[in-house]
C-alpha positions in Angstrom: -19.0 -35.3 40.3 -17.4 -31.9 40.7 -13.5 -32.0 40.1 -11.1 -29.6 42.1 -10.5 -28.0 38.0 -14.0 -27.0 38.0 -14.2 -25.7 41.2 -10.7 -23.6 41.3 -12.1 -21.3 38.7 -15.3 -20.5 40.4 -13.5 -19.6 43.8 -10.8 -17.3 41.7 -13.9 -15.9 39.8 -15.9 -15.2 43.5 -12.9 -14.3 45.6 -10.9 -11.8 44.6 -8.7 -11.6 48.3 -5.4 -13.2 47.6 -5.5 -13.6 51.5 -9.1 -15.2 51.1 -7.7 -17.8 48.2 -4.8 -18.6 50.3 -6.8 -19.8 53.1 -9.0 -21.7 51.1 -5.8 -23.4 49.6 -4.4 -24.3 53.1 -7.6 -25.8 54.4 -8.1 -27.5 51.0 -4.4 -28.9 52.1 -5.3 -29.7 55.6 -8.1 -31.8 54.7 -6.6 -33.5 51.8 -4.3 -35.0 54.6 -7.0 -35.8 56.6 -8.6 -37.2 54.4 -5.6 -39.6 53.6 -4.5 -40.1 57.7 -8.8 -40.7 57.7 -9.4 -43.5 54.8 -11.5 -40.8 53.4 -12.2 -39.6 49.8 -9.4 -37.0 49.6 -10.9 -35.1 46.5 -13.9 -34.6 48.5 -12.4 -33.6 51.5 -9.9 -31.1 49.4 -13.0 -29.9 47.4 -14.5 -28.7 51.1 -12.0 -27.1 52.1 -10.9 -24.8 48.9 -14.6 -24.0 48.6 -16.1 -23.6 51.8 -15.4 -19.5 52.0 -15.7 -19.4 48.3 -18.9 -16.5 48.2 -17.1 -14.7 51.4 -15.7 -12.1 49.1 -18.6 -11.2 47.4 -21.3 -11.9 49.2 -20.5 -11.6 53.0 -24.5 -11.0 54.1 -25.1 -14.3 52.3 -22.1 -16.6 52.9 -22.6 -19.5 52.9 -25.6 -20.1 51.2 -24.3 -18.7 47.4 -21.8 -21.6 47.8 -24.0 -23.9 49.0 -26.8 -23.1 46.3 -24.3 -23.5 43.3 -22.8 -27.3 44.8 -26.7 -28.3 45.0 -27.7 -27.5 41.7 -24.9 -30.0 40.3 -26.0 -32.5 43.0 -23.3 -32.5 45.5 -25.7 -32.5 48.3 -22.9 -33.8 50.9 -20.6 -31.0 49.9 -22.8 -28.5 50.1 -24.2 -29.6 53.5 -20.5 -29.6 54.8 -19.9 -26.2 53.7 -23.2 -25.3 55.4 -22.2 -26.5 58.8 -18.8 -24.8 58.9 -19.9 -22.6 61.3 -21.6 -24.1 65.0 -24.2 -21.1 65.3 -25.7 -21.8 62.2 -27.5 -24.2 63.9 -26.8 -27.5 61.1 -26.3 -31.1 62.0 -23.2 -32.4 61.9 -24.1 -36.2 60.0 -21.1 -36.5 58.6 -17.5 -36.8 58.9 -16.8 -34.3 56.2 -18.4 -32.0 58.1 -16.6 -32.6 61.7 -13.1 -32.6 59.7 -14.1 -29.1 57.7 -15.3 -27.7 61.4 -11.9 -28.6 62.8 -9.7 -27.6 60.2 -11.2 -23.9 59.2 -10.5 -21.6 62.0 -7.7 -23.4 63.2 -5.9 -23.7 59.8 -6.0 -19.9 59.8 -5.0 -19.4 63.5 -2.0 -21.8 62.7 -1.0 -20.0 60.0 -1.4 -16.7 62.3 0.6 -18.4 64.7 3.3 -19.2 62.3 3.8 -15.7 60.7 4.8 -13.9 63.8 7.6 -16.8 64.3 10.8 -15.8 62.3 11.2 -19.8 62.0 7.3 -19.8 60.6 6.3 -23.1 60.8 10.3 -24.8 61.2 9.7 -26.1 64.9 6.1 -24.9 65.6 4.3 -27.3 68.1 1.0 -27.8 69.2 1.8 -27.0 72.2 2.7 -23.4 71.3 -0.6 -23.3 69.4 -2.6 -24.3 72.4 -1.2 -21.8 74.7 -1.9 -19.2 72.0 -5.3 -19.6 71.6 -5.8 -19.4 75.5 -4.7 -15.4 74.7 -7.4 -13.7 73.4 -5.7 -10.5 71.9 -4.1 -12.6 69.1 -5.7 -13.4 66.2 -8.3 -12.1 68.0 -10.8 -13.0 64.9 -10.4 -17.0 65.5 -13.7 -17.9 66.7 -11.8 -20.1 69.8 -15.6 -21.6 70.6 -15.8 -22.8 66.7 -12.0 -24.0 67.2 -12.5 -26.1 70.6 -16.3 -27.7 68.9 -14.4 -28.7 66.0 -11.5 -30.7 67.1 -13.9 -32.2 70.1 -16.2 -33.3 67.5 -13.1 -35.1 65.2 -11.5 -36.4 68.2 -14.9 -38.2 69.2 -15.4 -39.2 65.3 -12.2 -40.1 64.1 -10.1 -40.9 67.4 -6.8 -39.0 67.6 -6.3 -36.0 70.0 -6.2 -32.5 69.3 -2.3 -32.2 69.3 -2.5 -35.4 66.7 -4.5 -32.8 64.9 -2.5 -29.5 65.4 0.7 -31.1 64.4 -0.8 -33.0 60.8 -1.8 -29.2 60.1 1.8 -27.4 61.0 3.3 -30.1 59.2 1.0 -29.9 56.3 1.5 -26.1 55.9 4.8 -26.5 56.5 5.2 -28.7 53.5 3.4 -26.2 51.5 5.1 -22.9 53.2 6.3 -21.4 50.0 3.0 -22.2 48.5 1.2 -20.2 51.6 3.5 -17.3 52.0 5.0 -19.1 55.1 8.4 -19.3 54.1 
């Protein structure tokens, strides 16, 4: 089984963005916490997250199948089918509840953090509320896919229960746990 020490390497090695490795480490943190509010295997859910962009850098034309080739030839089949269906339009079945929570935690991890670093507070007081009424403008963070964003938490709400704020407000709290980490402080 792949451990988060082999895997933090390979995504250093294939991303070279600083910006690109910080998202990877805030959706890594998001689902780790899912994974723990879920009953879920949290390594698993962690090793999703930090690796799902991982070939983004280096191979945009081909993200994510790079990623998804190198988790298949060590046989982890259910990661690499996760990272596969990250993105609605490429047209994969979501069988899983790894891959709901990675759909609803990607984009919206990023457009949190967005959201957070034109606050002079950051993420001190952010609430989902303020989130949601972001995302209805479509000038900011104008490259948050808001169709991936609304098909992921549907699909976690239906799977796991909860409601969306539920959701927004585990991932301000988790980045804001992790602020100095992310750059959000």
């Amino acid at each position: 089984m792949l451990t988060r020490d082999e895997a933090w390497p390979l995504l250093c090695e294939w991303t070279p963005s600083d910006k690109l490795r910080i998202h990877a480490r805030a959706v890594e943190l998001v689902m780790r916490d899912l994974a723990v509010h879920l009953g879920q295997d949290v390594e698993r859910f962690g090793l999703a997250g930090l690796l799902h962009d991982a070939d983004y850098d280096r191979w945009p034309e081909e993200h994510p199948k790079r990623i998804v080739a190198w988790l298949r030839e060590r046989g982890e089949e259910e990661l690499a089918h996760a990272i596969s269906a990250h993105y609605t339009r490429w047209g994969v079945d979501y069988d899983s509840l790894l891959d709901k929570a990675l759909l609803a935690s990607d984009e919206i991890t990023g457009f949190v953090m967005a959201c957070a670093l034109v606050r002079p507070t950051r993420t001190e007081g952010l609430e989902p509320k303020s989130v949601k009424k972001k995302l209805k403008d479509k000038a900011f963070a104008a490259g948050v896919d808001r169709h991936e964003v609304a098909e992921g938490l549907r699909m976690l709400v239906e799977a796991a229960g909860g409601t969306e704020e539920e959701h927004l407000a585990r991932i301000i709290a988790t980045l804001h746990a992790h602020r100095e980490e992310l750059g959000l402080a």
